[in-house]
PyMOL commands that place a pseudoatom at each C-alpha (Angstrom):
pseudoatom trace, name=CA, resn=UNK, resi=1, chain=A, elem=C, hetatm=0, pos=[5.980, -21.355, 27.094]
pseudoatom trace, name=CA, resn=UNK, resi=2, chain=A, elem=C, hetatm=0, pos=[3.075, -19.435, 25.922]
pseudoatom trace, name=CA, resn=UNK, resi=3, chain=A, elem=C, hetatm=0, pos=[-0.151, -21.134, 23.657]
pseudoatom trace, name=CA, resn=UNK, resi=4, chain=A, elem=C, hetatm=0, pos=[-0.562, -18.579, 20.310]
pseudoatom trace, name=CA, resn=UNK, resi=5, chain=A, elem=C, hetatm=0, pos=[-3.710, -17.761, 19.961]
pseudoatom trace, name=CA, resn=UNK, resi=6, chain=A, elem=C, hetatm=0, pos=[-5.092, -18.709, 15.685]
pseudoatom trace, name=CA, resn=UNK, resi=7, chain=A, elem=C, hetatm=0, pos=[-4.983, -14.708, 15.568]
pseudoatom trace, name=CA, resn=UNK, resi=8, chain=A, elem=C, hetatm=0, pos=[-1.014, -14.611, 16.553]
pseudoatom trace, name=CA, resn=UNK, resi=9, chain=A, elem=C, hetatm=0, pos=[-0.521, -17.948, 14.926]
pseudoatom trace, name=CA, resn=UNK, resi=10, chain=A, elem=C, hetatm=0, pos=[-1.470, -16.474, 11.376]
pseudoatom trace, name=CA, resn=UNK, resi=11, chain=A, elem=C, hetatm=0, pos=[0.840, -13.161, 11.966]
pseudoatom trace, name=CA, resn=UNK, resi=12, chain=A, elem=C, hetatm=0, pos=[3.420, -15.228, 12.451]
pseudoatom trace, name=CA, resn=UNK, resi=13, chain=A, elem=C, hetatm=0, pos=[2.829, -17.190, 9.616]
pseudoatom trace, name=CA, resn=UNK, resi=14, chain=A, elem=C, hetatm=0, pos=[2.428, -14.217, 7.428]
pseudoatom trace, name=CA, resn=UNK, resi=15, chain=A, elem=C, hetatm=0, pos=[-1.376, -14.323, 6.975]
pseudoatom trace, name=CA, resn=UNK, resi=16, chain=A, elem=C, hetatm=0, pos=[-3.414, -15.797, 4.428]
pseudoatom trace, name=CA, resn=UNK, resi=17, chain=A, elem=C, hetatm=0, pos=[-3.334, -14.149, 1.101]
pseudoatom trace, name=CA, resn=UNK, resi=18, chain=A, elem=C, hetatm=0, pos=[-6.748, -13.233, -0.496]
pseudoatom trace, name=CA, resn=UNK, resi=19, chain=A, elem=C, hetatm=0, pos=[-6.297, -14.854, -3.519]
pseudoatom trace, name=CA, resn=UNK, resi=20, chain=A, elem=C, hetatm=0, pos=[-9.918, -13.519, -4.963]
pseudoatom trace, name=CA, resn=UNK, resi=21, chain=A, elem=C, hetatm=0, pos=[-8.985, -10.051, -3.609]
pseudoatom trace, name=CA, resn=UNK, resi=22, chain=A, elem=C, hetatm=0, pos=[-5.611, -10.296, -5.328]
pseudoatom trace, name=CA, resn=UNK, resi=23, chain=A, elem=C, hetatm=0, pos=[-7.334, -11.856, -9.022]
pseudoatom trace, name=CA, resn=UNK, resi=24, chain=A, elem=C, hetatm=0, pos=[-9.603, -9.176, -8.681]
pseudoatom trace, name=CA, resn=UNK, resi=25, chain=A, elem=C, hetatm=0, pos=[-6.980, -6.650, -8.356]
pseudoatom trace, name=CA, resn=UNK, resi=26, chain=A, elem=C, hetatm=0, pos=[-5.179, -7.899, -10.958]
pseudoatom trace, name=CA, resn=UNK, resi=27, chain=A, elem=C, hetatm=0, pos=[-8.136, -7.828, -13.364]
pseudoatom trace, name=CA, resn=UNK, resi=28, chain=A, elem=C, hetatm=0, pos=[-8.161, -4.308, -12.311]
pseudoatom trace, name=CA, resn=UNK, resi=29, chain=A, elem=C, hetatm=0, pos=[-4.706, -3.495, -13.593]
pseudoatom trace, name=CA, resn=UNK, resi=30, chain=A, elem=C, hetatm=0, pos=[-5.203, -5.253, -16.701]
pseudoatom trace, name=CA, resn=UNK, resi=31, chain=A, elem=C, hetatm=0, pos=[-8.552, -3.418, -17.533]
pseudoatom trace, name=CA, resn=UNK, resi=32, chain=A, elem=C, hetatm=0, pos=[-6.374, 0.226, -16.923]
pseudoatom trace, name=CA, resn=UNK, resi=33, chain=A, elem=C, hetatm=0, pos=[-3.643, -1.301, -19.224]
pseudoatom trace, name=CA, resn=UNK, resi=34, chain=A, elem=C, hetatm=0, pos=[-6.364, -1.749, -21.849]
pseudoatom trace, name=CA, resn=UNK, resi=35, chain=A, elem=C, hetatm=0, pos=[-7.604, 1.215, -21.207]
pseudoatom trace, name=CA, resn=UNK, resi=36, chain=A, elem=C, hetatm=0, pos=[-4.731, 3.079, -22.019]
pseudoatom trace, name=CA, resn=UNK, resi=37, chain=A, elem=C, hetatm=0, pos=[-3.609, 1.183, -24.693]
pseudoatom trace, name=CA, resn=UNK, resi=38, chain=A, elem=C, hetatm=0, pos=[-6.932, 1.415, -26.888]
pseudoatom trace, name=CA, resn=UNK, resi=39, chain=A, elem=C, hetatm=0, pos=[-7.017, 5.288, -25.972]
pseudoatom trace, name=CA, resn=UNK, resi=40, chain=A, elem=C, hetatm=0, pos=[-4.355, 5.903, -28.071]
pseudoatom trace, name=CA, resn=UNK, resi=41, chain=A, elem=C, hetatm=0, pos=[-0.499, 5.265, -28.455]
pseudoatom trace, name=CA, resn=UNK, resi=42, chain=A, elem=C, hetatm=0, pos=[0.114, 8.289, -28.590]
pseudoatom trace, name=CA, resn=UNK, resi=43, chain=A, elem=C, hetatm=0, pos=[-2.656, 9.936, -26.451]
pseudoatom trace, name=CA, resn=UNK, resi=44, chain=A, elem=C, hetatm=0, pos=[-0.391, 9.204, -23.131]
pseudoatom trace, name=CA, resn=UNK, resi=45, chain=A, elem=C, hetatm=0, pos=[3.203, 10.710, -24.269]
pseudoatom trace, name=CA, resn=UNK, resi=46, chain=A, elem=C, hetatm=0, pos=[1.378, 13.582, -25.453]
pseudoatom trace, name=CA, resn=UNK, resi=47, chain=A, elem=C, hetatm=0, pos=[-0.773, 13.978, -22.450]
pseudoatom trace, name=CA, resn=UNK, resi=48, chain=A, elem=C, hetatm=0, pos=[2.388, 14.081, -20.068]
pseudoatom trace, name=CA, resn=UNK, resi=49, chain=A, elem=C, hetatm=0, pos=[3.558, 17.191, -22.353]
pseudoatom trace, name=CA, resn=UNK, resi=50, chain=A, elem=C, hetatm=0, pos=[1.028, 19.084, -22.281]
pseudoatom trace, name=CA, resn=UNK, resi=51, chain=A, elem=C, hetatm=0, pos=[-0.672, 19.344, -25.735]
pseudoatom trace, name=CA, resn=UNK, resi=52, chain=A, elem=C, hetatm=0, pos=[-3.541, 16.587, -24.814]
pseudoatom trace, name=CA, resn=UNK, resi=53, chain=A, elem=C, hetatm=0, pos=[-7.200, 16.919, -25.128]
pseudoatom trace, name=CA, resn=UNK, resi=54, chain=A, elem=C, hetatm=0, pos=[-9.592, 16.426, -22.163]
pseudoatom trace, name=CA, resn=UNK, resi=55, chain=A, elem=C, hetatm=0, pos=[-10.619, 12.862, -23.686]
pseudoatom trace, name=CA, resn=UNK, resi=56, chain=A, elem=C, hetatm=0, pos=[-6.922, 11.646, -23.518]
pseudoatom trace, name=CA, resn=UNK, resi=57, chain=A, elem=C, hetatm=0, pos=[-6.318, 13.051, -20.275]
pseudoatom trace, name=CA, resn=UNK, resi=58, chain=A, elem=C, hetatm=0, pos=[-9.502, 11.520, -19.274]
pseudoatom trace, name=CA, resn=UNK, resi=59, chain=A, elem=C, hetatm=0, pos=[-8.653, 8.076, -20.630]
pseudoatom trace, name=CA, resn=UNK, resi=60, chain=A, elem=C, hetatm=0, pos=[-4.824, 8.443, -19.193]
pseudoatom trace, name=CA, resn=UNK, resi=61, chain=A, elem=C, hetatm=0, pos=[-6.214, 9.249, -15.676]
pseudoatom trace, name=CA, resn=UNK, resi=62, chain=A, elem=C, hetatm=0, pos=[-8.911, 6.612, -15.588]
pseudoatom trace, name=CA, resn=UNK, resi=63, chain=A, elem=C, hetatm=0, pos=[-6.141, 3.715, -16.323]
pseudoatom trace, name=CA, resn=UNK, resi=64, chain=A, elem=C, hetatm=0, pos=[-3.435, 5.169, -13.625]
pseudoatom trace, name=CA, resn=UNK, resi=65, chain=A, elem=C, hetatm=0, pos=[-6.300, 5.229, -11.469]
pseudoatom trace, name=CA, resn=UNK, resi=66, chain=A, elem=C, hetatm=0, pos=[-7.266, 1.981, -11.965]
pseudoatom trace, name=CA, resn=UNK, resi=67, chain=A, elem=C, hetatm=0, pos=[-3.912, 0.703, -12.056]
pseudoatom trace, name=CA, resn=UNK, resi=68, chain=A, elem=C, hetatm=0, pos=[-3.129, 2.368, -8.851]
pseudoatom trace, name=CA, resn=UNK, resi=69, chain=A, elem=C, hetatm=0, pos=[-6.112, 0.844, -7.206]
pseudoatom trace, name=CA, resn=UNK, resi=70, chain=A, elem=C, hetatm=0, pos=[-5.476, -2.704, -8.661]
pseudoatom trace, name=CA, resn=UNK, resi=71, chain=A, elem=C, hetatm=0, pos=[-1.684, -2.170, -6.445]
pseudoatom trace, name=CA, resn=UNK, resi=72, chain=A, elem=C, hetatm=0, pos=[-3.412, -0.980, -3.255]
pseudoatom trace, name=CA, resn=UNK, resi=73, chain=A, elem=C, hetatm=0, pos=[-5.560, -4.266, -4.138]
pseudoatom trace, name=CA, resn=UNK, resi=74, chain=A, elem=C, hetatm=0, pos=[-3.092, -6.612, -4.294]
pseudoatom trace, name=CA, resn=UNK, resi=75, chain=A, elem=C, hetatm=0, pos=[-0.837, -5.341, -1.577]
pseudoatom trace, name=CA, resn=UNK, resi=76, chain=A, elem=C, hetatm=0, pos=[-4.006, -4.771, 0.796]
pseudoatom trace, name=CA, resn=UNK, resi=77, chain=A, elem=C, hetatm=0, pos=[-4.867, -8.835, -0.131]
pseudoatom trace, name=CA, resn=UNK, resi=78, chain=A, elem=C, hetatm=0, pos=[-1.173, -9.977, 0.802]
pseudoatom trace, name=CA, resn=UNK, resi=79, chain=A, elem=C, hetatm=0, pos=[-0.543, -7.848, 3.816]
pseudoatom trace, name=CA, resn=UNK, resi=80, chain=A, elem=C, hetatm=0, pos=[-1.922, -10.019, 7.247]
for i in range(1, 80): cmd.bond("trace and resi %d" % i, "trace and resi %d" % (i + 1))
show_as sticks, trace
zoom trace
């Protein structure tokens, strides 16, 4: 029988989840969602074909950006 050491006890367990890292991330997400969806309803479909100006594809970048640094955030918070 072997003693776990706190470190090995909280891989087992799964970790603890950084639940202000995580709310923070989440924020994130939301504020690239808003982002996007006060650029423009239009500014993102027309972005993706082609015929958008710098300001949308500014404003489209900026929230997939965000977005995909709220994920990392949230995944980075959950993982041990």
């Amino acid at each position: 029988m072997k003693e776990l050491s706190p470190e090995e006890l909280q891989c087992v367990a799964g970790g603890e989840i950084n639940w202000g890292q995580a709310a923070a991330a989440a924020g994130i997400i939301a504020l690239g969602v808003a982002v996007v969806a006060t650029g423009g309803i239009a500014s993102i479909p027309i972005s993706l074909a082609g015929a958008a100006t710098a300001g949308e594809l500014t404003i489209a970048g900026f929230g997939i950006a965000a977005s995909a640094f709220g994920g990392w955030g949230i995944g980075d918070a959950v993982s041990p």
